[in-house]
N, C-alpha and C positions, 0 to 999 in steps of 0.2 A: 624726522618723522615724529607725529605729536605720539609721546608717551600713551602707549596701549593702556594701560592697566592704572595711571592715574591722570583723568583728569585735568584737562588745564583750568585756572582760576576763572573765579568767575561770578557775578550776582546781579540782583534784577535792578540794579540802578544804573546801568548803563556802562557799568565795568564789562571787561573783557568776559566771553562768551566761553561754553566748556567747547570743547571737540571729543565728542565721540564716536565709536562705531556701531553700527546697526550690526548685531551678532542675529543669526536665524536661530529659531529656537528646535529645539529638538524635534518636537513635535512634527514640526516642517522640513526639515534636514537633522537625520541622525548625527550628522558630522558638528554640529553646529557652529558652520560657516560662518566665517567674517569676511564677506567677499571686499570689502571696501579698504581693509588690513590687507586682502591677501593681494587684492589690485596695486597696491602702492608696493608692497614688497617685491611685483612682479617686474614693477618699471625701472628702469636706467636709472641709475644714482639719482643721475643731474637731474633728471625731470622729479625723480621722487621728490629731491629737497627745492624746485623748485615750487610744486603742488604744495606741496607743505607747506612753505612761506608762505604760497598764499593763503592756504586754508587758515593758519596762526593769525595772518594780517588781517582777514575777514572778521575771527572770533576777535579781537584785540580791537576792532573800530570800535563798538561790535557790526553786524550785518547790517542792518538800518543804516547807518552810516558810511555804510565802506562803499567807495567809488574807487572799484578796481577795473574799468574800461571793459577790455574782453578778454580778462583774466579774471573774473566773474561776472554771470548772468543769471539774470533770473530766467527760466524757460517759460512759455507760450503753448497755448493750445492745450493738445494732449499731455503735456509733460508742465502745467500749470501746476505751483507747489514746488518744485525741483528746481534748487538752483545749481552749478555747475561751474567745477577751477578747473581752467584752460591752460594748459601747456603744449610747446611744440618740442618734440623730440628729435634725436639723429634720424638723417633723411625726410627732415620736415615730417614728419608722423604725429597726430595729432590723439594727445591723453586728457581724457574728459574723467573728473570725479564727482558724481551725482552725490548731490546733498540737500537736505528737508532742514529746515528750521525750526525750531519750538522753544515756544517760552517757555512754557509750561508743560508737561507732559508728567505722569506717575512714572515713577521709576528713572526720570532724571535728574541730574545734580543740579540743576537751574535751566536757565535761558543754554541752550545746546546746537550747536550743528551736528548734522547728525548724517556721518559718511556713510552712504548705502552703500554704494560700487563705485566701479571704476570700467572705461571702456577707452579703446586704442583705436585710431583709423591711419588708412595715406590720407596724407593733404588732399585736399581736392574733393574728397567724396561725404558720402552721406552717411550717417549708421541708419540703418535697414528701419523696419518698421518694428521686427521684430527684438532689434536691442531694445530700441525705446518699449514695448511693451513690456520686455525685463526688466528694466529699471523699473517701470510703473509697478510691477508685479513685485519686487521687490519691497518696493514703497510702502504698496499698502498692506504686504504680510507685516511690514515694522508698525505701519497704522493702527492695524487689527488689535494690538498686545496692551494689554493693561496689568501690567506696568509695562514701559516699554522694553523691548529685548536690545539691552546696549553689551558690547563687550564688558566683562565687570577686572 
């Protein structure tokens, strides 16, 4: 799991990217939730440290450059901005972890991925209309903040 509290390397010449987490800020949740921390804490070992590879290997191309097939996507349409580490779990169960890009942003350590959430399905099916509007809702509460609200 990328280190919470520091940081992976990183700078805007095309070195490896930070990883961090979109933390809600108080204002918006008293608890101030790191849903995208608590998504990966909540998954199977083996899928946490497979997501994580990939999330590490995405920041380390960095992202512009990383051709991860469909263990990363950029999303379409509604969910345009969000990109997305794919893993398959026990019983084919499918762990999607919503992620925003930024170069540049106040309040981050550089060029950043930036884990909002995390979402689980069965193989086969769709998430609702309503996940996706959470991630989006998510999204743009982390959009809204200047500086941005990252786990510190």
């Amino acid at each position: 799991m990328p280190k919470r509290r520091e940081p992976d390397k990183r700078d805007a010449l095309g070195h490896p990217w930070s990883i961090v987490f979109f933390q809600r800020h108080r204002q918006d949740d008293p608890t101030e939730a790191v849903p995208g921390a608590d998504f990966l804490e909540a998954c199977p070992a083996g899928v946490r440290a497979n997501l994580v590879a990939i999330l590490k290997a995405v920041a380390e191309a960095p992202p512009p450059r990383f051709a991860g097939g469909l263990q990363w996507q950029a999303m379409h349409g509604d969910m345009a901005g969000f990109y997305e580490a794919r893993a398959m779990g026990p019983g084919k169960r499918l762990y999607r972890v919503f992620c925003i890009l930024e170069r540049e942003a106040p309040g981050l350590p550089g060029p950043s991925l930036v884990i909002i959430v995390g979402l689980d399905k069965p193989n086969e099916t769709a998430f609702s209309k309503a996940d996706y509007r959470r991630v989006r809702e998510l999204g743009d509460e982390y959009r809204a903040r200047s500086p941005r609200s990252i786990e510190r």
